[in-house]
C-alpha positions as CSV (number, residue, x, y, z in Angstrom):
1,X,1.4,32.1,17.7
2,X,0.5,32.9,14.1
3,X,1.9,33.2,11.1
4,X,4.3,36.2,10.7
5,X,5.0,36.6,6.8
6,X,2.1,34.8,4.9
7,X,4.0,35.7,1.7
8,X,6.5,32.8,2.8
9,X,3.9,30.7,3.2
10,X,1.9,31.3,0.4
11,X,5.6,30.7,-1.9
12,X,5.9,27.5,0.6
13,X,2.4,26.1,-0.9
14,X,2.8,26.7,-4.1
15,X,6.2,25.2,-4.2
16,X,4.9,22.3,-2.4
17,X,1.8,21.9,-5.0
18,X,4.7,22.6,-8.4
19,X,6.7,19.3,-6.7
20,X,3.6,17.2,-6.2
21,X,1.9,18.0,-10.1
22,X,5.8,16.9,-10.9
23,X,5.8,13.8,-8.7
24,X,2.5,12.7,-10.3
25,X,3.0,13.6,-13.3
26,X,6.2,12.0,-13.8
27,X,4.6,9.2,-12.2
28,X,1.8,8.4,-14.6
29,X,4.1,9.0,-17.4
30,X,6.1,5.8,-16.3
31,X,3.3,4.0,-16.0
32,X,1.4,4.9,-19.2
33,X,4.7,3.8,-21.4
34,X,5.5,0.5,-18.9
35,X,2.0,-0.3,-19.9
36,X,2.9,0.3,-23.9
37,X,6.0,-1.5,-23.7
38,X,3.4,-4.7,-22.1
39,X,6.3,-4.5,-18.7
40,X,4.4,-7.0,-15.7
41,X,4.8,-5.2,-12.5
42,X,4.3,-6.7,-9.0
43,X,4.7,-9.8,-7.7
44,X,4.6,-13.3,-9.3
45,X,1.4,-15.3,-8.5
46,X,2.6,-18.7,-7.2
47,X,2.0,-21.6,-8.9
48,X,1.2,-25.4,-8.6
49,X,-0.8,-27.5,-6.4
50,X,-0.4,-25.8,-3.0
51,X,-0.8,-22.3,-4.5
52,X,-4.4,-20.6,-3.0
53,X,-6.5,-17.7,-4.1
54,X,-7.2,-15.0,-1.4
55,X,-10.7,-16.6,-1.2
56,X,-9.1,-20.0,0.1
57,X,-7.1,-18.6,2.2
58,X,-9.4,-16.7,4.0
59,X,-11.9,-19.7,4.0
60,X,-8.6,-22.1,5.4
61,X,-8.1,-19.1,8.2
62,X,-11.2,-19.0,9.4
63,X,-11.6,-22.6,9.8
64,X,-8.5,-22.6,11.6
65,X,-9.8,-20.1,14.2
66,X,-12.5,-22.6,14.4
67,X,-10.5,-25.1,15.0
68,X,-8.4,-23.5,17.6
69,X,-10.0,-22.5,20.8
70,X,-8.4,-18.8,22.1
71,X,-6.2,-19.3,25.0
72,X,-7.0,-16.9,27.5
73,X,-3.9,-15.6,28.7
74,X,-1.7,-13.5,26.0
75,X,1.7,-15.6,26.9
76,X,3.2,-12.4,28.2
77,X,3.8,-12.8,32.2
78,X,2.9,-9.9,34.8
């Protein structure tokens, strides 16, 4: 089974590669003036006393499989 008319195909990809150079392009030029205007993006880091870094939560959740032997069965029945 092969390709039958490679012109289609060949209009197909470049089609394809106009709406991705949009896509990107229209992309980056969002960001580059979000950064201008100073816009935060994302999510809000938490704050106070309970809030952790990535480092101590990782460090908390490996202590805590540590801590907590495995059970051996996976809690499904069969």
């Amino acid at each position: 089974m092969g390709v039958t008319k490679p012109d289609r195909l060949a209009r197909l990809i470049l089609v394809l590669a106009i709406a991705m150079y949009w896509a990107v392009s229209t992309g980056a030029n969002e960001e580059h003036h979000v950064a201008i205007r100073g816009e935060k993006r994302g999510f809000e880091k938490p704050e106070g006393p309970y809030a952790l870094s990535s480092r101590q939560a990782f460090v908390l959740s490996d202590d805590a499989s540590q801590v907590m032997p495995k059970s051996p069965s996976s809690g499904m029945s069969g």
